[in-house]
Phi, psi and omega in degrees: 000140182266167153338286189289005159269351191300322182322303172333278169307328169298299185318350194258314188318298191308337187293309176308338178267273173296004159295314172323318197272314194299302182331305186259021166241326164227009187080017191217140133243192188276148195270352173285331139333285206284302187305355191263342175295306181323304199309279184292350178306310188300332186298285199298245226322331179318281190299311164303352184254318188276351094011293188273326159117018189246138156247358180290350155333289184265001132329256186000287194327296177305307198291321140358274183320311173242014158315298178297351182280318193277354172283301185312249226319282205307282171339283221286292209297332183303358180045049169274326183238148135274200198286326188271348163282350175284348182268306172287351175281291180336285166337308174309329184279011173237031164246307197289350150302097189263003163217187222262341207237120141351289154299339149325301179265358175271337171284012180268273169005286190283317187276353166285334150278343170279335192273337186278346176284314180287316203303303196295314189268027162249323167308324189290320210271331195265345178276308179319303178323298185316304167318309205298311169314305179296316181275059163327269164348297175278334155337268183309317207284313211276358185297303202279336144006266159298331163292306123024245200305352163224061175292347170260313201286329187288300220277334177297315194295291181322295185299325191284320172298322174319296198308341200269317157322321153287325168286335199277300177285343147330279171304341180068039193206092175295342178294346180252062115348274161328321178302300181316317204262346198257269193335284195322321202261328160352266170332293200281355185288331173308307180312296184310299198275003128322294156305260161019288159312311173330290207254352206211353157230038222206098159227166167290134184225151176259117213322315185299344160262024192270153182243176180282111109181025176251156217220108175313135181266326121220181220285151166265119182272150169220115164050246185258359196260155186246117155295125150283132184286173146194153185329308193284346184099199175271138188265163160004300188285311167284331178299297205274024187265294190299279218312320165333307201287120205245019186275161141268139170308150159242118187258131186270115183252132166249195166294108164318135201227013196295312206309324192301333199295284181324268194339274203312309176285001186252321191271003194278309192303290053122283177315306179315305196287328188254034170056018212274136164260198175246352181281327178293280185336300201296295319193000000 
């Protein structure tokens, strides 16, 4: 890591901590917020390649920004992110180069997405949980449900697991072990994280209080026109259509999802800092 990234790394915490707090306060953040982190990284690399006379500084940086811009998109369309988080992975990706050489950075790169996919999915399953708690009652009740309504589906994953479990001990391949109780288990993580959206992230809203990018659990008719729901949220056009509608709505809320971002950059810095790589781990 050089000397002129410490800049960097402060600069990504304060962005990141306070994406956290607009997340876990209004479910959103703001793109002015996310777009402005990019902004000043690229400045500061700007400046620092014309100081040092390298430009290869601020080179990093863009490949970075747009390496991470085609990770956002995917991730975004994998219908994995929302939009804003998809703004801030992006930002991010014009800070983390902290080196000179390619491989290097792409291995910064990759541990930075395997630690942010694991962070996330224990933060996603431990967020869940709490809901699951609080809204016991309607939980449980909309889980058996759900168990219910894919009660055939349950029952082919169960039979596919026999079979597989058969093959695994016929053949003798202890290494697939696992695959049958993973298969077995399918179905109800579907029920659950169903039950979950269901019960626990399904809320009312009064059209004037609707913002651009939420995303309606289903279409509103207003006089002759139908709001329809879909994956990017309400575009304009559709916000001031609704606000017309003096009714209240159902807005579908997802998992604040910034915190996996904090998690993932603090042990990624961590790593950086004690020399640790991914090539010592694979080795």
């Amino acid at each position: 890591m050089l000397q002129q990234d410490i800049f960097l790394i402060i600069l990504a915490f304060i962005w990141i901590i306070i994406a956290v707090i607009q997340d876990l306060r209004k479910k959103e953040v703001a793109n002015w917020w996310n777009f402005s982190l990019i902004a000043i990284a690229l400045a500061y690399r700007a400046f620092t390649s014309l100081y040092l006379n390298d430009y290869n500084y601020l080179i990093w940086g863009v490949l970075g920004f747009i390496t991470f811009v085609i990770l956002a998109y995917g991730f975004y369309y994998a219908r994995l992110f929302a939009g804003g988080d998809a703004k801030l992975l992006m930002g991010l990706g014009a800070v983390l180069p902290f080196s000179n050489t390619l491989l290097e950075n792409l291995e910064i790169f990759t541990y930075f997405i395997i630690l942010f996919l694991v962070c996330g999915s224990a933060y996603g399953l431990l967020y869940s949980l709490i809901l699951a708690i609080k809204n016991n009652k309607k939980f449980t009740k909309e889980f058996k449900k759900q168990l219910k309504n894919n009660k055939k589906l349950t029952q082919t994953f169960f039979a596919i697991a026999i079979i597989i479990t058969a093959i695994i001990i016929i053949f003798k391949e202890p290494i697939l072990t696992f695959l049958p109780l993973m298969i077995f288990l399918f179905p109800f993580l579907l029920a659950y994280a169903k039950a979950i959206e269901e019960s626990c992230l399904i809320i009312e809203k009064r059209s004037k209080d609707l913002v651009l990018g939420d995303w309606l659990y289903k279409g509103v008719r207003v006089g002759n026109t139908m709001v329809k729901p879909n994956w990017e949220g309400l575009d304009e056009k559709e916000l001031k259509t609704l606000q017309k509608h003096n009714k209240n709505v159902l807005v579908k809320e997802g998992i604040p999802f910034t915190p996996a971002f904090l998690f993932a950059f603090t042990i990624l810095t961590y790593m950086i800092k004690e020399g640790i790589t991914l090539l010592q781990k694979l080795i």
